[in-house]
ZALO-51914 format. One record per residue (C-alpha): x, z, y. Coordinates in steps of 0.02 Angstrom, whole numbers, plus 50000, padded with zeros to 5 digits. Layout:
N
X,Z,Y
...
***
This chain:
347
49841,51083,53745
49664,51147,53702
49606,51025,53556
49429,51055,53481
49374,51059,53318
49207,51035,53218
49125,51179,53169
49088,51139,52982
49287,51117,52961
49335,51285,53072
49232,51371,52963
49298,51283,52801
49470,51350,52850
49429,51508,52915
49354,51539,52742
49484,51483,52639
49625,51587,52732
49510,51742,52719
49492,51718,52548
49698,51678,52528
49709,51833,52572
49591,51930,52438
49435,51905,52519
49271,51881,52417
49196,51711,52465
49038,51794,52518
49117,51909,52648
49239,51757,52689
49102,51670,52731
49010,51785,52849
49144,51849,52915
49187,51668,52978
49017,51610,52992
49000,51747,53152
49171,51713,53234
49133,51528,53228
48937,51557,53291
49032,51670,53424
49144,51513,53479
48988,51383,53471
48905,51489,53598
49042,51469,53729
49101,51656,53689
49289,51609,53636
49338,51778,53671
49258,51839,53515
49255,51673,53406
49393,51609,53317
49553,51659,53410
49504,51825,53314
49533,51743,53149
49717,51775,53117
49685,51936,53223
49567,51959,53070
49725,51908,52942
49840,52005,53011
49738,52177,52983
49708,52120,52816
49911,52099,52785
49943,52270,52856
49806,52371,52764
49666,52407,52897
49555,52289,52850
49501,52290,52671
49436,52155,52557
49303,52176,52419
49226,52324,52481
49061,52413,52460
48937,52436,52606
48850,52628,52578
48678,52656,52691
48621,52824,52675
48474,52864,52776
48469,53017,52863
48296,53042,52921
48140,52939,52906
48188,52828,53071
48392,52841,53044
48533,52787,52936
48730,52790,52926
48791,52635,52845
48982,52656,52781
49073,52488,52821
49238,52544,52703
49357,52470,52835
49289,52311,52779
49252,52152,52872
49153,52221,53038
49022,52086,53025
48980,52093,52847
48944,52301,52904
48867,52255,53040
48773,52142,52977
48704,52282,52840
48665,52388,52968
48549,52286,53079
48462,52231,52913
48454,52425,52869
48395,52462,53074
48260,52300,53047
48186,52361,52879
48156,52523,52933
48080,52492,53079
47948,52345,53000
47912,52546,52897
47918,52650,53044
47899,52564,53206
48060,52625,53270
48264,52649,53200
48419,52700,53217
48568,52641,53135
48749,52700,53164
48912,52627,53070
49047,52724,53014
49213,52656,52974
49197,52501,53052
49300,52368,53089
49296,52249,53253
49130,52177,53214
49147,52011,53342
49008,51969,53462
48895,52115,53474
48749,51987,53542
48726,51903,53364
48657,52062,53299
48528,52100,53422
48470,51921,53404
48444,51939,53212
48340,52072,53252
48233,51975,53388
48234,51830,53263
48123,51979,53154
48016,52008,53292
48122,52159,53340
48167,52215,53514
48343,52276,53460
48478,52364,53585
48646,52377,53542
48804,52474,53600
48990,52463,53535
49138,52575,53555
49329,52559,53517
49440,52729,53482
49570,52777,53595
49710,52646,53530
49572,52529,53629
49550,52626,53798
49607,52479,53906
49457,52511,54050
49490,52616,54186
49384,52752,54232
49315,52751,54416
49452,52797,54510
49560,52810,54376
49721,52697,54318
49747,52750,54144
49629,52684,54023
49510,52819,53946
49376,52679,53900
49355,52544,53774
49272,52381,53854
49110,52468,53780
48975,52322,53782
48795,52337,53798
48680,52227,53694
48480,52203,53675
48372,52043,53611
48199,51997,53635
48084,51891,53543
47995,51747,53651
47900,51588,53564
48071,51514,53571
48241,51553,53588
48253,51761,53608
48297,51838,53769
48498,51888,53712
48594,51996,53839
48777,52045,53776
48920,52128,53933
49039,52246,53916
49043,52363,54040
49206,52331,54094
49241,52162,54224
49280,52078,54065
49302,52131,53879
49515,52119,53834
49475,51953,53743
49444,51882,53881
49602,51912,53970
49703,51872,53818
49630,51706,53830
49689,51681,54009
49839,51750,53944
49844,51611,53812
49790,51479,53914
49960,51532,54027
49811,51546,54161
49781,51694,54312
49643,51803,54281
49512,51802,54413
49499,51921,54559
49443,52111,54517
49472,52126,54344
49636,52183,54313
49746,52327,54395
49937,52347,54333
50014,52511,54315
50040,52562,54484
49853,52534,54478
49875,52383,54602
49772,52225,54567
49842,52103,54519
49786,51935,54410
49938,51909,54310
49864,51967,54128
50040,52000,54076
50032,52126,54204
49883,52201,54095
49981,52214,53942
50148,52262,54003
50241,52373,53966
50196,52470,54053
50020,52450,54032
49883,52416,54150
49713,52413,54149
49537,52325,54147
49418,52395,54282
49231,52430,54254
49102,52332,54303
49037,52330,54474
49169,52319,54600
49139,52436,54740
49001,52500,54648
49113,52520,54481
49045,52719,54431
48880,52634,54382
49010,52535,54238
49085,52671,54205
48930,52772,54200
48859,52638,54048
49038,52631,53974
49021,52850,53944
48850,52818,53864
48922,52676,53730
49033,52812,53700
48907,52959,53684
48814,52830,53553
48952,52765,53445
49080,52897,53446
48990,53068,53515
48849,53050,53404
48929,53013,53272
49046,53156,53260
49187,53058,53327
49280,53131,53491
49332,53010,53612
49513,53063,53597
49532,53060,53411
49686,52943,53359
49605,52932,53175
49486,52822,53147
49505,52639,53230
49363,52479,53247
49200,52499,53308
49079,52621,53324
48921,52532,53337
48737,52589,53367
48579,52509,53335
48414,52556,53410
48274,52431,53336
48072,52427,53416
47946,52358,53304
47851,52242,53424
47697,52313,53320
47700,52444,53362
47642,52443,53555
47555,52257,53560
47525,52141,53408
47716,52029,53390
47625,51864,53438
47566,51954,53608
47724,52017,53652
47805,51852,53616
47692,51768,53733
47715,51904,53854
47910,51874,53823
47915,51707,53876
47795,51725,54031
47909,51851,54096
48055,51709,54080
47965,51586,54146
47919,51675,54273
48112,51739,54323
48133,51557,54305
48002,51512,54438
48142,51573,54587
48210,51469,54711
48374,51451,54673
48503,51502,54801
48622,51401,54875
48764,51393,54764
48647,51395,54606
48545,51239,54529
48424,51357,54449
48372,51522,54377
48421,51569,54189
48375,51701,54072
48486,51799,53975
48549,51701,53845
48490,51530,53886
48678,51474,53945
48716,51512,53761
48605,51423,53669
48661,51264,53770
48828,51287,53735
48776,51305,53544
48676,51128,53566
48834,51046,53650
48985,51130,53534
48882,51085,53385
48913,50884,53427
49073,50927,53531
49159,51027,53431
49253,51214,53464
49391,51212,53583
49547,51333,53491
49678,51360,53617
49875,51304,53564
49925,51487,53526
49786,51495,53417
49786,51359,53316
50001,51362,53285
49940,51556,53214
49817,51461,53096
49920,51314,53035
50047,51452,53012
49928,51543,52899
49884,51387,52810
50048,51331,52776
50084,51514,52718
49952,51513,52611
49955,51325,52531
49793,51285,52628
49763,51104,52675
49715,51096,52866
49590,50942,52808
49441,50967,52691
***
């Protein structure tokens, strides 16, 4: 059964069985920090079920602990930040920082990582950035080794879920949008998978390329696949998915076959709000333009209108008194660890 947890004590543990493990308590903490902000928000696929994910490619070597971040900046408006197959959000993290300062200097950046690993939920850096005043849009890639999305038409994978990311300040909470271009990113089906629960209609095929919504169907073997987003208009996912490829692989040097180099290939494109309208204008502007998406009837079925990342920031409000939900399989993988590692479970 699904038991839930408080945050302060999820991120206590995820800490401490980073650092078991050689981690640096700084990049224990961040590293933690985002999967747990990632769960708060109601986006479980990328929160903590990713922690012993997270220990397991530090026991086998492709994650590595302690290292250094190098940003080299290739042009007055671009840099390359070098993530040393460390934690992905402590890169990440460098490189929105790195894609923010510039931009406060030159109106506009971008960033690219290189040797990155899985950097969690793509949506927390764009919002740092709109937290800055930035208008920040993000893309994310996976190498081959993560090509579970079919191609329109297709039913072998030749596509990484691929998400799509941008944040927007307002005089409140920023405007957050974060969707792969697939139905559904793979974390999501490996918590249905988890939860012993069927997938939902139209986002899995198996490998006759039949749908089905058994996600054991999806990881096989054989293999099956996720499909993109859009249903019966699925090329226009698939269409998005090629251009997160163009901007974290393509662009930087990587081909979308290569079978050396594995995490994320992430791209950051930062605005200055400066540098069209003063930041308190555009603010302003920001939020009239939600209130006034807000302003719609709602249709039957719906008990109002939200803006892109308002579900979120509720679900932040309520998990914060709550607590996290961590699924069974999840939590026996992190009192394994614990016990492994001679880490209480209680602080």
């Amino acid at each position: 059964m699904t038991t839930l947890h408080s945050p302060e004590e999820t991120q206590r543990l995820g800490s401490l069985l980073f650092q078991g493990l050689g981690a640096s308590e700084a990049e224990a903490e961040l590293a933690t920090a985002e999967l747990v902000k990632s769960s708060l928000l109601g986006h479980d696929s990328h929160g903590v079920m990713r922690i012993p994910e997270y220990l397991g490619f530090i026991e086998d070597g492709s994650l590595k602990t302690g290292t250094t971040i190098e940003t080299q900046q290739t042009s007055p408006t671009t840099a390359e930040v070098d993530c040393g197959y460390g934690f992905g959000a402590v890169g990440a993290t460098a490189a929105i920082e790195t894609g923010i300062q510039i931009a406060r200097e030159q109106g506009t950046a971008c960033v690219i990582t290189r040797n990155c690993n899985h950097v969690g939920r793509l949506g927390s850096y764009v919002t740092t950035a709109a937290e800055a005043g930035m208008v920040a849009i993000a893309t994310c890639n996976s190498p081959s080794y993560g090509h579970h999305v079919l191609p329109y038409g297709g039913r072998e994978g030749r596509l990484a879920t691929n998400p799509i990311a941008y944040g927007a300040p307002t005089t409140g909470n920023p405007i957050v949008a974060d969707f792969s271009t697939s139905v559904a990113p793979e974390g999501k089906v490996r918590f249905y998978r988890n939860e012993n629960k069927a997938v939902p209609d139209g986002w899995i095929l198996d490998s006759d390329g039949q749908p089905t919504n058994d996600p054991n169907d999806f990881y096989g073997p054989p293999k099956g696949g996720i499909l993109p987003m859009g249903g019966t208009v699925g090329h226009k996912g698939y269409a998005l998915g090629l251009l997160v490829e163009i901007l974290g692989a393509i662009f930087a040097g990587v081909g979308s076959t290569s079978t050396e180099v594995f995490g994320n290939g992430v791209c950051f494109i930062v605005l200055n709000t400066n540098s069209f309208t003063q930041a308190e204008t555009f603010a302003q502007l920001m939020s009239d333009s939600a209130d006034y998406m807000k302003s719609s009837a709602p249709a039957a079925g719906f008990d109002e209108v939200l803006v892109p990342g308002e579900l979120e920031f509720r679900n932040l409000a309520q998990r914060k008194q709550t607590g996290i939900p961590i699924d069974p399989a999840t939590w026996q993988q992190l009192v394994d660890y614990a016990t492994k590692l001679n880490i209480p479970l209680d602080g």
